[in-house]
C-alpha positions, 0 to 999 in steps of 0.5 A: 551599485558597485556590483550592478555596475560589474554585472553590466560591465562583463554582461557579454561575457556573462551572456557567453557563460550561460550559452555555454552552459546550454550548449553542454546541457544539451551535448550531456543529454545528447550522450546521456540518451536522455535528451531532446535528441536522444534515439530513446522515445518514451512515449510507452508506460510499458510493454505486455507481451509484445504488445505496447502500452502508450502513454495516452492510452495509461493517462486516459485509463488513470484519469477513469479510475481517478474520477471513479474513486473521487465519485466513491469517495466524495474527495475533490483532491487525490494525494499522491499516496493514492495516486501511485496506488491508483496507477498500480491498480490501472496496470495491475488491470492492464496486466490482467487484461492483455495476459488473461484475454489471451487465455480466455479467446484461446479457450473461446471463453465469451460474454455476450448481450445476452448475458450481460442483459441477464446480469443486469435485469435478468434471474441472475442478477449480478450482486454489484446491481443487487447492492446498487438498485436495493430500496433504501426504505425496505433494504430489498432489491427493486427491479422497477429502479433499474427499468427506470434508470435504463429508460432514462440513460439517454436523456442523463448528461454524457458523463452520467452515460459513460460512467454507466458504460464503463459499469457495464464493462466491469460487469463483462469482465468480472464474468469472464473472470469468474467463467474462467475460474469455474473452469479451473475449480471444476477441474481440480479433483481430489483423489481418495488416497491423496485426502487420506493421506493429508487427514493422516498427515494432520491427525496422526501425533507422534511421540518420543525422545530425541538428542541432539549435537548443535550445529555451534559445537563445531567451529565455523573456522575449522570449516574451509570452502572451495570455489567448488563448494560454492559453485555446488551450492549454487546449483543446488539452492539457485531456485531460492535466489530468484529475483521476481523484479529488477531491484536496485541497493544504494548507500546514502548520507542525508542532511535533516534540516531540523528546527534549532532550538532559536527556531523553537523559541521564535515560534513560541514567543511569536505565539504568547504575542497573539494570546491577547487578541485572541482572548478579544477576537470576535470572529474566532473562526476569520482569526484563526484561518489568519494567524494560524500556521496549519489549516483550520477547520472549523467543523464540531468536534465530539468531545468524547474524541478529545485526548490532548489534555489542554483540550479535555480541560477547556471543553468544560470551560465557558465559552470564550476560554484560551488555554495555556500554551502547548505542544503537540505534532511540532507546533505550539498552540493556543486554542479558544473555546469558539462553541458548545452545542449537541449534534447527531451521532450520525445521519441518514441522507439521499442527495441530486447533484448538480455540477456547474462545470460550464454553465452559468452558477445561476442557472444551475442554483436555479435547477436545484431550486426547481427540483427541491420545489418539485419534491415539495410538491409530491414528486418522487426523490428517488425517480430525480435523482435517479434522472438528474444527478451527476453522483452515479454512485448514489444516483442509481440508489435514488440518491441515497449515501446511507447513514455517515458520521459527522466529517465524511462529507465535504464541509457544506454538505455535513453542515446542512446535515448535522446542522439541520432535522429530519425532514429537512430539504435544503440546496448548498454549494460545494466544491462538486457543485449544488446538492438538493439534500433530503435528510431522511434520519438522525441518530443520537445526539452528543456534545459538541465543540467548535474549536478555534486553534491558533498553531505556530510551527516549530519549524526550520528557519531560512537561516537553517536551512542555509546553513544546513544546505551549505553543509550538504553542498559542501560535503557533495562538491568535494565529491568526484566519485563513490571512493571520495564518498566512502572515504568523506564518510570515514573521515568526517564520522557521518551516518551512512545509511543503506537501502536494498531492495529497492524496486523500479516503482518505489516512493520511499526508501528506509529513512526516506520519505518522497524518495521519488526522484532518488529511485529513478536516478537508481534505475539510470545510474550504474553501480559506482555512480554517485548521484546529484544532490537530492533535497527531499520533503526535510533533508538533502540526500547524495547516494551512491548505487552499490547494486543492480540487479536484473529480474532472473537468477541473483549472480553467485558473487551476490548470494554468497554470504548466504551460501557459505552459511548453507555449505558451513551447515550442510558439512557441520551436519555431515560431521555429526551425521558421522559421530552419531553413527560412530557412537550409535554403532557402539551404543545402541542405546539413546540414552547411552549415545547421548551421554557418550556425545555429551548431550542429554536425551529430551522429551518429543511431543506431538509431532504430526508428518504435515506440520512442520513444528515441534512442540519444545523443538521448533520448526524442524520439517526433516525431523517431521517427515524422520518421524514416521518413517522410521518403525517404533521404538528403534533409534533413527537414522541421525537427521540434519536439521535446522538446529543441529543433527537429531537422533531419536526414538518413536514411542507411540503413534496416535490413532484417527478420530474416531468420526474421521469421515473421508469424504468430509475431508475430500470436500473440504480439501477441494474448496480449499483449492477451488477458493484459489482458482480466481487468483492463482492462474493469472500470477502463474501466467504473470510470471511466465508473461514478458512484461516491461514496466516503464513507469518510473520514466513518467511518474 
């Protein structure tokens, strides 16, 4: 009572506090850029090309492609993981619209009615059509299937006639797409001498002796580097430092928030509590949706794909049995041996979807009802599915999904599958709407279980997870900026950790799962800046940005450790370039030169000019292209490779086969680089396109 009396006695003092915390909220957007009334207005996802990218535009794009995958798919939910791959792929398509329907109007490159008629009921049929409208019953394509269907159109729901819209859509742009590749394939030649070259490049081995001077014979320490150096090095290796997108690099403490061991014993004693009543339960399936701390799903399962050994053992135990306690994914469990029966390995099923959406459920059960009555009565599956399912993946194949295995479909829909025979027609309710099912085949038969598992967590009290937020809000309060964290770290022995390399669109981080928000911080943070406190799916994160780097050339500063390893073994090769030819100008004999180096001369084996690998040497391309230019049997001119500087004598040099045929190698070097004609002009024009990717401002 005494604190509800404080609070009502300072309530105009409290009330001012919190208006003052408002009006700076507002003042820090203000000058942050990020707030209500900030000049920044970021109602675009992104820009390609000078053209603009809304955000209407991209939801309405993502909300096509999401509702295309659940049709695929039959999945009513998208997790998030698919969902950031769906986005990616909606701009990957955007990218190659604005990028490459530039390219195809310059080149007045076209698709019109007349071919799109042709693709879909013409000579030549496109194969997503073909695979769409094949006779199940016969597995070959039915002309009569795809008339059917287009003389319907008009009269199928408007979601149906979109769906088809859209389909034909895809079918111009893949025209267009592959018109454009047969114009870059059909330009590519390969010359007789460049083939003859490349067969010769390939087939030719080389062998020999080599002795080589290590790299780590020379200390780095006697090796000193001058700015010049580096700025020279710069220059010469700066197209090896290119960055294709921005990337950000931060250092980071994290908190886990971990079940204790109280935790653990909690979670164990809670579960021996419910043993009993589980033995006694009547509704096992109603106990363990109740009791249970992970989902239940009441499905059969194959016994042939039980591993835990609880639940080998209790599959041959009678019905009605609970095994002991066990362990498994972080949760104790107790599972009860519900059911035994046999199902089909798989089955064959053609459905009519109905979707409820705004009208009556009745009406609706009533409309299946009348359809399965229609069936019954002779009419023809294949022709109502075709004019009245809401599926379009299976409505222009008649209906027909093919065989599944038991749990690829929603719950409802497998029950009347695996539960019912061939033959059967039955109506049931999903979460899509009401399916009219004809099972059409069942294959095999294997023993089944229903199990009911009843799981408690081993999982993070309230208390410890407190006490472990205490902890991170401890550590991050007494921080000011990135010296506090780095000297916090030093001092109280934490794990700090690093992540590089991270880019704009990215959801983890090494260590880091739904890293999310801490990625988009990244990208509006300076280097230096320490960030808030994030708490993620199992652990609380503080960060501070050590690197931005822009799309283009990385700074000389940032690739300078790996410059001084290239300039360190650019003049380690100088040096013993310069001893072997010392000791060759006196000995002109390799076995002779080796011993005065100290090195021992070795076998070289089948070496060929195009491969960059040497047997019993490794990758030493310089070596490769050493080889054969250099005349048999005379000592070559020393070579600085990746290992250390080579010295080396050809002893011999293999002959063509004797089928080598040039035309055959012409041909297959020119499908070689034809089969790259459909990808690689537009990531060639990717990287020439201007292109601003948003996103991260809105997912």
């Amino acid at each position: 009572m005494s604190v509800i009396t404080t609070i009502r006695s300072k309530a105009g003092l409290l009330v001012a506090i919190i208006g003052l915390a408002l009006v700076s909220f507002l003042a820090m957007d203000v000058f942050t850029g990020n707030g209500l009334f900030s000049q920044r207005n970021p109602t675009d996802v992104g820009e390609i090309e000078g053209d603009k990218i809304s955000l209407n535009l991209f939801d309405t794009k993502l909300k096509e492609t999401v509702d295309n995958y659940k049709a695929n798919t039959n999945t009513a939910q998208v997790d998030e993981a698919t969902m950031a791959s769906l986005r990616d792929q909606v701009w990957n398509e955007l990218l190659r619209e604005r990028i490459m329907g530039e390219t195809y109007k310059d080149l007045g490159l076209e698709v019109g009615e007349e071919e799109l008629y042709d693709m879909v009921q013409g000579k030549n049929l496109h194969p997503e059509i073909q695979k769409a409208f094949t006779d199940p019953q016969t597995g070959q394509f039915d002309r009569t299937r795809v008339v059917d269907f287009l003389k319907n159109l008009s009269k199928q729901p408007a979601d149906m006639q979109k769906k088809w819209k859209a389909f034909e859509d895809y079918l111009l742009k893949d025209r267009a797409t592959r018109k454009y590749a047969n114009l870059v394939a059909k330009g590519m030649y390969i010359p007789d001498f460049f083939a003859d070259e490349f067969v010769k490049g390939t087939n030719i081995a080389a062998t020999g002796r080599y002795a080589l001077l290590d790299y780590s014979t020379i200390v780095d320490s006697t090796i000193r580097l001058s700015d010049a150096d580096y700025q020279t090095a710069y220059e010469k290796f700066k197209t090896s430092f290119k960055l294709k997108d921005d990337i950000r690099a931060l250092d980071y403490v994290s908190f886990e928030v971990s079940a204790s061991s109280e935790d653990s014993a909690k979670a164990k004693q809670m579960l021996l509590e419910l043993r009993d009543a589980l033995v006694a339960s009547t509704d096992d399936s109603a106990f363990a949706s109740l009791r249970s701390d992970l989902p239940y799903d009441d499905r059969f399962t194959p016994v042939s794909t039980l591993t835990q050994p609880a639940l080998v053992a209790l599959a041959s135990a009678p019905v009605g049995t609970v095994t002991d306690l066990y362990v498994e994914n972080g949760a104790y469990y107790l599972t009860k041996l519900s059911q035994k029966t046999s199902r089909p390995d798989s089955v064959k099923a053609r459905h009519i979807l109905l979707k409820v959406e705004n009208r009556p459920d009745s009406t609706v059960k009533a409309q299946a009802d009348s359809l399965k009555r229609a069936v019954q009565s002779g009419s023809d599956f294949a022709t109502l599915a075709t004019s009245f399912s809401a599926d379009p993946g299976s409505a222009i194949k008649g209906g027909d999904l093919g065989y599944f295995a038991e749990g690829m479909m929603v719950k409802p829909f497998n029950d009347a599958c695996f539960g019912g025979r061939s033959g059967d027609l039955v109506v049931v309710r999903s979460d899509f709407g009401y399916h009219l099912i004809q099972i059409n085949d069942q294959k095999g038969q294997k023993p089944m279980v229903k199990l009911a598992p009843v799981a408690a967590r081993i999982a993070p009290s309230t208390e410890t997870f407190r006490a472990r937020f205490a902890e991170a809000t401890a550590f991050a309060s007494a921080l000011k900026n990135s010296e506090d964290f780095q000297k916090a770290v030093d001092t109280k022995g934490l794990p700090k950790k690093t992540a590089e390399n991270i880019r704009v669109g990215d959801r983890v981080i090494p260590g880091i799962n739904n890293a999310r928000d801490i990625v988009r911080w990244a990208y509006k943070a300076a280097p230096g800046d320490l960030s808030p406190l994030f708490e993620t799916e199992d652990r609380f994160v503080i960060a501070v940005l050590t690197k931005s780097l822009e799309k283009g050339y990385k700074p000389l500063e940032e690739v300078k450790a790996d410059l001084e390893y290239r300039i360190r073994k650019e003049k380690k090769g100088e040096m013993l370039s310069s001893k072997w030819t010392s000791i060759l100008g006196q000995n002109p004999n390799l076995e002779a030169a080796a011993a005065k180096a100290g090195t021992v001369v070795q076998p070289l084996m089948g070496a060929s000019f195009l491969g960059s690998f040497i047997n019993g040497v490794g990758q030493e391309p310089k070596l490769s292209g050493a080889l054969f230019s250099t005349p048999k049997g005379r000592i070559g001119k020393p070579v600085a490779g990746e290992r250390g500087v080579y010295v080396f004598v050809v002893d011999s040099l293999s002959s063509l086969p004797k089928d080598y045929d040039l035309r055959s190698a012409r041909a297959s070097l020119e499908g070689q680089f034809r089969g790259r004609a459909g990808n690689e002009p537009f990531g060639a024009k990717r990287e020439l396109a201007t292109v601003k990717d948003d996103r991260h401002l809105f997912y």
